[in-house]
C-alpha positions in Angstrom: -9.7 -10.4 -29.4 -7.6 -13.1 -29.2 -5.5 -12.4 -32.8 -5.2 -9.0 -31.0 -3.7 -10.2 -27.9 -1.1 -12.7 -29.4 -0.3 -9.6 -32.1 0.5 -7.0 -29.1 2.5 -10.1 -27.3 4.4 -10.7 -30.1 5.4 -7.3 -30.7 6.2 -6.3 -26.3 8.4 -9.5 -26.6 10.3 -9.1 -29.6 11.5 -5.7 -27.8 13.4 -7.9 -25.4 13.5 -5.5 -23.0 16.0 -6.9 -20.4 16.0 -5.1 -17.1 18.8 -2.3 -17.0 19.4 -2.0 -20.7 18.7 0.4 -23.3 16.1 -2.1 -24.5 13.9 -1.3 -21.8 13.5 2.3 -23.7 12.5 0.3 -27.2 10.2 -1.4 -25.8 8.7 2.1 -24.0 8.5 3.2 -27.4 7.1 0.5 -28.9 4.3 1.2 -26.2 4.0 4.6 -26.9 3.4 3.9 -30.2 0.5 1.6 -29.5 -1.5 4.2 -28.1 -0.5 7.2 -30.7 -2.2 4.6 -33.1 -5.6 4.3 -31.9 -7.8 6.8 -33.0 -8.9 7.8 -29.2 -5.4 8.9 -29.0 -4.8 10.9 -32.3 -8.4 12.5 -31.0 -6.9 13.1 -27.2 -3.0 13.2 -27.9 -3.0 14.8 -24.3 -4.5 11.6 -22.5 -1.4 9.2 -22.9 2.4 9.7 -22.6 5.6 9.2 -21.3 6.5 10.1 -17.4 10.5 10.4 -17.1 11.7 8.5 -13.9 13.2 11.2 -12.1 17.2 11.2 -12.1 17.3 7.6 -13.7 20.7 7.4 -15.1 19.4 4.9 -17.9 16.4 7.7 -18.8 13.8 5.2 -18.3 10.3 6.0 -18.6 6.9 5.3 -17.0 4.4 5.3 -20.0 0.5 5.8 -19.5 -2.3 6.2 -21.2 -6.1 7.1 -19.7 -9.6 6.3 -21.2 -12.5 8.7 -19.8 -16.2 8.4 -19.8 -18.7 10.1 -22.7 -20.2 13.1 -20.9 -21.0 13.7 -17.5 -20.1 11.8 -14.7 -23.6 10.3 -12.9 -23.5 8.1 -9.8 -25.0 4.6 -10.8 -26.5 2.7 -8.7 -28.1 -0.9 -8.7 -26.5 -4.4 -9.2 -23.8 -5.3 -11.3 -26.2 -7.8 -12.7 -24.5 -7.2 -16.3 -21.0 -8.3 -15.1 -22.5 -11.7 -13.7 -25.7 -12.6 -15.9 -24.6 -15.2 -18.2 -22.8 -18.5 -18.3 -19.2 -18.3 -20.1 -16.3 -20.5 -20.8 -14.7 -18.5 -17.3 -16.7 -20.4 -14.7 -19.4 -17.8 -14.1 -22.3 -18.3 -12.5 -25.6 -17.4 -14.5 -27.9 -15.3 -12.7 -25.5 -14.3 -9.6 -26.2 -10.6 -8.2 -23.4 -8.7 -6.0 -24.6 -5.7 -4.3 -23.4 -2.6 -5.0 -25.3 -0.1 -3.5 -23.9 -0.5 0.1 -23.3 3.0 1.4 -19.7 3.8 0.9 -18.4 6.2 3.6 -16.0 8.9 2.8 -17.3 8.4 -1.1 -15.4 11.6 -2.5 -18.5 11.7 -5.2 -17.3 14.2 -8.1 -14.1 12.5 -9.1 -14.5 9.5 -11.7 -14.4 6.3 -10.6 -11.1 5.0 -11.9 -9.6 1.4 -12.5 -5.4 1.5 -12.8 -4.0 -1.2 -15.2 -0.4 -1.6 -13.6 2.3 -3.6 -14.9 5.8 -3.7 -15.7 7.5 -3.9 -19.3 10.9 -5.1 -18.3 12.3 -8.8 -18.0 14.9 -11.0 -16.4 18.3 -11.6 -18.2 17.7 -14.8 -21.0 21.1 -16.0 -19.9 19.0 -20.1 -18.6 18.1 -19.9 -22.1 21.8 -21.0 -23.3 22.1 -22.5 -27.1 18.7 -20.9 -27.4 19.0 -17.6 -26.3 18.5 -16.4 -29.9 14.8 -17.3 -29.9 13.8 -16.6 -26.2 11.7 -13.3 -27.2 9.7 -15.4 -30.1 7.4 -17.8 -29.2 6.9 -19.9 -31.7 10.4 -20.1 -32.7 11.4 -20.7 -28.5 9.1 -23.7 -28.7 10.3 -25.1 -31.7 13.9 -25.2 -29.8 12.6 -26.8 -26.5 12.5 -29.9 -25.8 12.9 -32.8 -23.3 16.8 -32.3 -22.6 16.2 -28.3 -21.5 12.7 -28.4 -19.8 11.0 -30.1 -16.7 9.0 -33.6 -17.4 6.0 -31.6 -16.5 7.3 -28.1 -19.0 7.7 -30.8 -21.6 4.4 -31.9 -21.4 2.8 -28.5 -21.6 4.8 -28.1 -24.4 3.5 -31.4 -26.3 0.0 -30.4 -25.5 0.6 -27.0 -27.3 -2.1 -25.3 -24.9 0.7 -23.2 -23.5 3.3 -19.9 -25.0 6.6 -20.0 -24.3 9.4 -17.5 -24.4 10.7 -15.0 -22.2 8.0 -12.5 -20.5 5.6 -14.5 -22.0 4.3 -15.3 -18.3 6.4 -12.5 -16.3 4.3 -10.5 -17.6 4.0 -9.1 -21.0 1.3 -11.8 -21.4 -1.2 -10.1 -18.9 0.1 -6.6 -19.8 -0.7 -7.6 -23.9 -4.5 -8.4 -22.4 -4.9 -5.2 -20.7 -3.6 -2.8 -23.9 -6.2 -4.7 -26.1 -8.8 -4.3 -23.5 -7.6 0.0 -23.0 -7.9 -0.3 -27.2 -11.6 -2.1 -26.9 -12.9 0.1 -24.6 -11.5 3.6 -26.4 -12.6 2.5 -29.6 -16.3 2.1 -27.7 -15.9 6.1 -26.3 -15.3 6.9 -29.7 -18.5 5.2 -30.7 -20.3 6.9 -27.8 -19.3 9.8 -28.9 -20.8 9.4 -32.4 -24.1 8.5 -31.1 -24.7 11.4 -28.6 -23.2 14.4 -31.0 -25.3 16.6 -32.0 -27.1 16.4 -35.5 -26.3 19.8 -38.0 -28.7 20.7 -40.2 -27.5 18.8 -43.4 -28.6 15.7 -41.5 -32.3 16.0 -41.8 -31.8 16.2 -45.7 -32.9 12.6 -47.2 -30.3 10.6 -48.7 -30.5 8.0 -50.9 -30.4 4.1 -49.8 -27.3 2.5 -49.5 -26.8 -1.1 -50.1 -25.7 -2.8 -46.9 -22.5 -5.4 -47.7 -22.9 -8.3 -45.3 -19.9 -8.5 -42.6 -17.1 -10.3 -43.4 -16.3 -13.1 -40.4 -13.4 -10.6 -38.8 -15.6 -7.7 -38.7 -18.7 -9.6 -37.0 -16.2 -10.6 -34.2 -14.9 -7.0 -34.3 -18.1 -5.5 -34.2 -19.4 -8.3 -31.5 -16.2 -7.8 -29.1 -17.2 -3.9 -29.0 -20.8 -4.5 -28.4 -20.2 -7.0 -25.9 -17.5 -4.6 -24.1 -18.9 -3.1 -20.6 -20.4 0.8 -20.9 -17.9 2.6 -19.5 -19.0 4.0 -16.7 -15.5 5.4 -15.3 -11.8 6.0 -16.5 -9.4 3.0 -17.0 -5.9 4.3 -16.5 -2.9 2.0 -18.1 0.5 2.8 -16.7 3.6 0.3 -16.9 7.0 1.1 -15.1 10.8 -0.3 -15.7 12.9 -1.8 -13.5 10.4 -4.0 -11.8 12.7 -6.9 -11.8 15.2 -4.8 -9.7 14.9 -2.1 -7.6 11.7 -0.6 -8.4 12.9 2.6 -9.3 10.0 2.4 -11.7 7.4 2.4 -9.4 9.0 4.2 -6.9 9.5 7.1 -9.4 6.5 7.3 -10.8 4.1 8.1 -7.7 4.2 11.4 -8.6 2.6 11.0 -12.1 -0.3 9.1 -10.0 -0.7 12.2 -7.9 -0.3 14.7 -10.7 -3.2 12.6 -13.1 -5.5 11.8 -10.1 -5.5 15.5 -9.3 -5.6 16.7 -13.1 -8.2 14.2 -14.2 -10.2 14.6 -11.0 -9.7 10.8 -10.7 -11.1 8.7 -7.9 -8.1 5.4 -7.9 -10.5 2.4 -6.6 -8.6 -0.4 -8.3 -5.7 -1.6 -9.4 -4.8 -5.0 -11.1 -1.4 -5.9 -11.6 -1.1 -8.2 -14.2 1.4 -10.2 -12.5 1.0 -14.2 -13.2 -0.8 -15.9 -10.9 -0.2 -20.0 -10.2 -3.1 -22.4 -9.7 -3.7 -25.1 -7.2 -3.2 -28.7 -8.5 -7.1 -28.5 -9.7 -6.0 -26.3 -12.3 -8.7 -24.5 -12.5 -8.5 -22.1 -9.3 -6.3 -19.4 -9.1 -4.3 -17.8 -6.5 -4.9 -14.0 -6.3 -3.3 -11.9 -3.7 -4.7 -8.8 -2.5 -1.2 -7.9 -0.3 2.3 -7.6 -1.1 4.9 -8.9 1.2 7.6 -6.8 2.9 11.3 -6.7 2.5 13.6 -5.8 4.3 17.5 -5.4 3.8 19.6 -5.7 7.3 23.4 -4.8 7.0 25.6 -5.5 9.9 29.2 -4.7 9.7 31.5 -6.1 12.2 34.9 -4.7 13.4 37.3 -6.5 15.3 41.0 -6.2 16.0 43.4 -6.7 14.6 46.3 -8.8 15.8 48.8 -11.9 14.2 47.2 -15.3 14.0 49.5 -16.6 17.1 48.2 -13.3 19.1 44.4 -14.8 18.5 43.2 -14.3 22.6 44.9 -10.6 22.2 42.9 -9.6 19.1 39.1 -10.4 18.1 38.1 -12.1 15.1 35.2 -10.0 13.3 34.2 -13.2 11.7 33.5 -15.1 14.4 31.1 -12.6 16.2 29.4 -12.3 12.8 29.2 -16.2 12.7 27.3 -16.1 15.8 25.0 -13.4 14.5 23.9 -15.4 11.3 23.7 -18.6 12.9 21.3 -16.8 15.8 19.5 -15.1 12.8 19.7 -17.1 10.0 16.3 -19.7 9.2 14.8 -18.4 12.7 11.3 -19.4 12.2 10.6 -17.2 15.6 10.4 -14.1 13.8 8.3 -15.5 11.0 4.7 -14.0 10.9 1.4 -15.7 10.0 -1.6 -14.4 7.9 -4.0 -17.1 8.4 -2.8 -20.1 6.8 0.1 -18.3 5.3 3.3 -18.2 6.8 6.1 -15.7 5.6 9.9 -17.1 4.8 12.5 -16.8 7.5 15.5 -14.3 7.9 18.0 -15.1 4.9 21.3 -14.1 4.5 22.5 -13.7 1.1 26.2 -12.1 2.2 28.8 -13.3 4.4 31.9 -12.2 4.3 35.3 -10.2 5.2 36.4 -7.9 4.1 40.6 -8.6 3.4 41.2 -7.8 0.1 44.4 -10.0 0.3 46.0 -13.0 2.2 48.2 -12.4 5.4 48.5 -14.1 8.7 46.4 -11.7 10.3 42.4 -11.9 11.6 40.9 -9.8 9.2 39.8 -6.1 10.9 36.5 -6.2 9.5 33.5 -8.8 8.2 30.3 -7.8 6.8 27.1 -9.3 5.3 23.4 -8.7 4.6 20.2 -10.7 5.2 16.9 -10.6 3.9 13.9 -10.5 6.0 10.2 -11.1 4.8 7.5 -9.1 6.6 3.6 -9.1 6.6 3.2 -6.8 9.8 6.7 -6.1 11.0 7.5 -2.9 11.3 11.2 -1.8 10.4 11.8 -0.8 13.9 10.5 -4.0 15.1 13.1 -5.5 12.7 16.1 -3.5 14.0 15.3 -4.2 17.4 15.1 -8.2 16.9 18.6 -7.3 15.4 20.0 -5.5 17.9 19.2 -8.0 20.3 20.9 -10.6 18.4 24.2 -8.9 17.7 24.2 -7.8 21.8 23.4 -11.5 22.5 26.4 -12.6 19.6 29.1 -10.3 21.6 28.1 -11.8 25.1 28.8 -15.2 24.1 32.1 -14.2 22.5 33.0 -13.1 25.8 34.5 -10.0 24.0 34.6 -6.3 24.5 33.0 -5.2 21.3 30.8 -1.7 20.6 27.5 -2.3 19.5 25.8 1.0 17.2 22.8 1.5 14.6 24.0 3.3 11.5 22.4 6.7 12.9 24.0 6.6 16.0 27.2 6.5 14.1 26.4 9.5 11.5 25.6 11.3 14.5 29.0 11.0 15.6 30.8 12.1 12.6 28.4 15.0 11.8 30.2 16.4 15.0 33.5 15.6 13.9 35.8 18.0 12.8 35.9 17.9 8.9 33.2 16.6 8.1 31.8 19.2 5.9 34.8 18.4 3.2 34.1 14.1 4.4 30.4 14.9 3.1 31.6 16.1 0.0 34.2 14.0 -1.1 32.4 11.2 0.1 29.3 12.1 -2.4 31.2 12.6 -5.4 33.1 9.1 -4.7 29.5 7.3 -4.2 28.0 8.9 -7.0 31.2 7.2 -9.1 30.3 4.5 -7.7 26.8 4.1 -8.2 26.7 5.4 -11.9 29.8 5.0 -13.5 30.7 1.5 -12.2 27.4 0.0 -11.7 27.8 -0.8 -7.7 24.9 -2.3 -6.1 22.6 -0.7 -3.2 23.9 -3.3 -0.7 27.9 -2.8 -1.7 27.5 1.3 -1.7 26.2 0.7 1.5 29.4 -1.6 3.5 31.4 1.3 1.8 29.8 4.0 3.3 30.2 2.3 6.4 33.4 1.9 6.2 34.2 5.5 5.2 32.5 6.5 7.8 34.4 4.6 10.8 37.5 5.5 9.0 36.4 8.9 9.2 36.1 8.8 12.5 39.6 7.1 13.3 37.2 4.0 15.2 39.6 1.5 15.9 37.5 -0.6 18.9 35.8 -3.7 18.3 32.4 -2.5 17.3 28.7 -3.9 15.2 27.4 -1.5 13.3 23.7 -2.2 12.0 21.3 -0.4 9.4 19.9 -1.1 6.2 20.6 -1.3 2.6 17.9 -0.5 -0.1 15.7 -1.9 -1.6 13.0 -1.6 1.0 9.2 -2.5 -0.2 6.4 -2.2 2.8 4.2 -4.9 3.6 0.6 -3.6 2.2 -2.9 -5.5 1.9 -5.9 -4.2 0.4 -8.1 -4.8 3.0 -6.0 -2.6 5.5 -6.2 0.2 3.5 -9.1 3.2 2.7 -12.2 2.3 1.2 -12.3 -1.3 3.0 -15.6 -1.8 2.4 -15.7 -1.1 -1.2 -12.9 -3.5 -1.3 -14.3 -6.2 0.1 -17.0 -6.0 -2.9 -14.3 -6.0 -5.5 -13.4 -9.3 -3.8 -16.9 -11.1 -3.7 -17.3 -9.9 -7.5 -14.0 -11.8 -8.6 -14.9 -14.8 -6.3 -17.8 -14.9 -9.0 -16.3 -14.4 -11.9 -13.3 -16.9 -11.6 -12.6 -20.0 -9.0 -10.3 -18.0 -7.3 -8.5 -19.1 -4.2 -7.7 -15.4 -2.3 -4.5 -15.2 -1.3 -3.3 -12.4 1.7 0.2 -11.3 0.6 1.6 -12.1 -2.5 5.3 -13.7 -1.9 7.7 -12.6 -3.7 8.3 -8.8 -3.6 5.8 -6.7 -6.0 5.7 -2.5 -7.3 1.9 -3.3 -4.8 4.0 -2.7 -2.3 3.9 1.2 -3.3 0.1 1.2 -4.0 -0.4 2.6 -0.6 0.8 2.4 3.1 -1.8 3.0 6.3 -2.2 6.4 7.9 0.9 6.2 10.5 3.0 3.8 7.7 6.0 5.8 7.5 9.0 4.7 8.7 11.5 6.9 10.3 13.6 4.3 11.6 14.1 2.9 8.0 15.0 6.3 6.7 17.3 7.6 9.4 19.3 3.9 9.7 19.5 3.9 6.0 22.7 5.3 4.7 21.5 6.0 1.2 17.9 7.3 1.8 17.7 10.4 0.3 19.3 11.2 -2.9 20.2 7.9 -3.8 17.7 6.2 -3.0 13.7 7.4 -1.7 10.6 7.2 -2.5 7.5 9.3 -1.0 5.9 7.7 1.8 3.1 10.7 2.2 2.3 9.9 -1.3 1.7 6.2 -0.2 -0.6 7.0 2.9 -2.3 10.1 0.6 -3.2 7.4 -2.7 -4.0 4.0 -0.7 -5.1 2.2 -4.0 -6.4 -1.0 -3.4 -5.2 -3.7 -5.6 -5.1 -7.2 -7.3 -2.2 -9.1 -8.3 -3.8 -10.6 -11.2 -2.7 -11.7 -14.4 -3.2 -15.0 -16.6 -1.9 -18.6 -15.5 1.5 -18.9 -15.5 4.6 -21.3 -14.6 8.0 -21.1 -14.3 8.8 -17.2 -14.7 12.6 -16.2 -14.9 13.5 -20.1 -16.0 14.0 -21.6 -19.3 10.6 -23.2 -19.2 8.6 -19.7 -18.6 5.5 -20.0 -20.2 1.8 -18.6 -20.1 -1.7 -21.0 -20.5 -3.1 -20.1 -24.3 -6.6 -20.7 -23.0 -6.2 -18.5 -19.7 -4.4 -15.2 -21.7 -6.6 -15.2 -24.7 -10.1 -16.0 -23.4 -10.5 -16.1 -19.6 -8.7 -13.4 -18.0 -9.6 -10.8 -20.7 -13.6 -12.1 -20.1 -13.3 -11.9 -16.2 -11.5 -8.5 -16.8 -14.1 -6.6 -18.9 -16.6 -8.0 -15.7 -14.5 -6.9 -12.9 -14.0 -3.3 -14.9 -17.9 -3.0 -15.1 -18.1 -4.0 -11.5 -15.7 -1.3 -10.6 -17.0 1.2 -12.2 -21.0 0.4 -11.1 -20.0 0.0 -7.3 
């Protein structure tokens, strides 16, 4: 297994498959590839493929692949004990039991019980690698080129110690993503064997044959044969899918619920796990491991800020858009009174990471208009609860300016020029112009967004002072496991890991995540964020009904790793090739018996 895992890393990183280039499409191929290889797959050609992200302009794909049980689906019941009854190298506990015959309410029954392998196959830009940029996507090669002079005291030292693989999406997260493909390629190979056992004999078998001499094993096929017996019965399907564009807007993700809903439905799959193989860190121990079971929310705010416009010596005639957006960000920006706890965790405060006019030249004017954009981190916000904190603050910004200055959300002001005259032909022009925009010169969510905005009050000859606030995309909802369906069930899922790893559980994971489109709550959707967002729609969207419909509890939880997206990125030997793939095998069987 291990050869096997380093082989398939090898080959996802030399793809380099850079978010937002055409080598995110090699390395979908290269995937693709994988699974037309395996036997299973030339057997069931139907049961793997490629999923087209609807209207990507790059014609990325989502590719998937799904291994289903021998036979009849049966309901076990009983303890896991096979996922917990011996001592391994992973920290197990010999002889622990978790109970999984708790009465599950609202168990659909007749689907198969499904585990989703979920992962992205794109990476971040190898631009911190500088003079050795050539070698980022080979490992061995990256670590002959690091040293002291590039790396932190402590990424030197991991890399003296030799316990640890460099090179780009070695840790973010082609490492956990090679795991999970050799563990889909174990576990077909074992239905395959299944197969061959329960077929039925023809009449040619009863005939005697003669004895065959039996060749001993040679030292790669014992470990072959050993990994295979040793692999859990399958008792459900394991679904591997792995999205682009991860590492920027999602669209992979986003685009690809409807392949969820369409093989769920086909399949007659029950989703009741899924385990993104993102990296997880470890406490100073090093030995337990953070998993979260949430994903944090984001949130984009855009405020756009028109004053008037008047000479420099006419300042107390005029109003200076930057100075009431001044007031905004310094009420807004770092306010730890709108940060939200979870426990012991404590989400990041409101960031701005735009501030700006919006002269395109010098003069000795005040500029008409200023603009900028500020991230906000939720776990239970809602995006209503986030416009209103806003609002208040931009109202609050204009009092203390003492100025006369219009304050609007972005639907209020659409509104308005729905009504207006023209605006039929505005619409129009307005779509071809963005669509320019977006595809042909590469414009960001964010900037499409200040345009429209400013079309918009052109459109509607608005020369007052005035705020106008909405959002820009990307927009990923808060989510945690234990909020959604199936609860209960969860919480065993959780127990069961606690016993196969030292795991320290971890509420939301921080830094954005695709988890965030696992599921949303009954009552989740947001039509605040969709009517104050200038680009939901048909530049941006994805389906909120199909969020509250799949609710697929999750895991973000891959093999230790440090420093993702920096020159030092680098996954633990030990963790990739032996532990997580042993406590994955367990928490598979443990899915599957519950």
């Amino acid at each position: 297994m291990k050869n096997k895992i380093m082989e398939i890393l090898r080959g996802l990183m030399a793809c380099g498959g850079i978010t937002n280039t055409e080598k995110e499409i090699v390395t979908e191929k290269w995937l693709l590839n994988f699974f037309r290889q395996l036997p299973y797959f030339q057997k069931y050609p139907g049961l793997c493929g490629a999923f087209p992200i609807p209207e990507d302009p790059l014609h990325r794909s989502a590719i998937w692949a799904l291994v289903k049980p021998v036979g009849t689906k049966e309901k076990t019941v009983g303890h896991a004990e096979a996922c917990f009854s011996e001592k391994t190298a992973g920290g197990i506990t010999a002889g622990v039991k978790v109970n999984v015959t708790e009465k599950i309410e609202n168990d659909p029954g007749k689907n198969t019980p499904t585990v989703i392998f979920m992962g992205h196959h794109d990476v971040v830009s190898t631009d911190v690698y500088g003079e050795v940029v050539p070698w980022a996507f080979d490992p061995e090669s990256v670590a002959a080129h690091l040293n002291a002079e590039n790396l932190s005291a402590e990424g030197y030292t991991d890399l003296l110690s030799g316990e640890w693989i460099f090179g780009r999406g070695s840790c973010d997260m082609l490492g956990g993503t090679a795991v999970q493909l050799a563990l889909l390629a174990e576990q077909a190979e074992r239905i395959l064997q299944e197969q061959a056992k329960t077929a039925p004999s023809g009449p040619a078998s009863v005939i005697a044959q003669p004895a065959k001499t039996v060749e001993p094993l040679s030292a790669t096929e014992q470990q072959k044969k050993t990994a295979t017996e040793n692999a859990p019965r399958q008792q459900g399907a394991l679904l591997f899918i792995s999205v682009p564009d991860e590492e920027s807007f999602s669209v992979g993700m986003r685009g690809s619920l409807t392949l969820l809903e369409q093989l769920k439905r086909q399949h007659e799959l029950e989703y009741r796990l899924a385990i993104c193989a993102e990296p997880n860190r470890r406490l100073p121990d090093g030995e337990t491991q953070v998993v979260p079971s949430g994903s944090i929310g984001k949130l984009l705010p855009v405020v756009l800020v028109q004053g008037k416009l008047v000479q420099i010596g006419s300042y107390r005639e005029g109003v200076n858009p930057l100075g009431i957006l001044s007031r905004i960000v310094a009420a807004t920006e770092g306010d730890e009174s709108f940060t939200e706890t979870c426990g012991e965790e404590v989400s990041a405060p409101p960031a701005w990471m735009y501030v700006r006019d919006l002269k395109e030249g010098y003069d000795f004017t005040l500029p008409r208009r200023a603009a900028g954009y500020c991230n906000v981190l939720t776990f239970q916000k809602t995006p209503a609860q986030v416009l209103a904190y806003f609002l208040g603050k931009i109202k609050g910004a204009v009092a203390e300016s003492n100025r006369s200055v219009a304050v609007m959300t972005w639907v209020t002001l659409w509104q308005q020029a729905k009504q207006h005259e023209g605006f039929e032909i505005f619409l129009r022009e307005t779509q071809i112009k963005k669509n320019e925009l977006l595809r042909e010169q590469h414009k960001t969510f964010p900037e499409i967004t200040l345009w429209l905005m400013q079309r918009t009050l052109d459109f509607l000859h608005l020369d007052q002072p005035l705020a106008v606030l909405g959002f820009a995309p990307p927009y990923y909802p808060a989510v945690r496991s234990e909020e959604m369906r199936e609860a209960k069930r969860f919480a065993i899922y959780k127990k069961a890991l606690s016993v196969i790893q030292k795991v320290q559980a971890e509420a939301y994971f921080p830094g954005v995540s695709d988890c965030s489109y696992c599921g949303l709550p009954a009552g989740g959707q947001s039509p605040v964020y969709q009517a104050n967002t200038p680009l939901w729609g048909e530049d941006y969207r994805f389906d909120m009904e199909a969020l509250v419909r799949l609710q697929i509890p999750f895991f973000l939880y891959g093999p230790w790793g440090k420093d993702l997206h920096q020159i030092g990125e680098r996954v633990n030997r030990y963790s990739l090739t032996e532990e997580y793939p042993v406590a994955l095998r367990k928490l598979l069987q443990c899915v599957w018996l519950s």
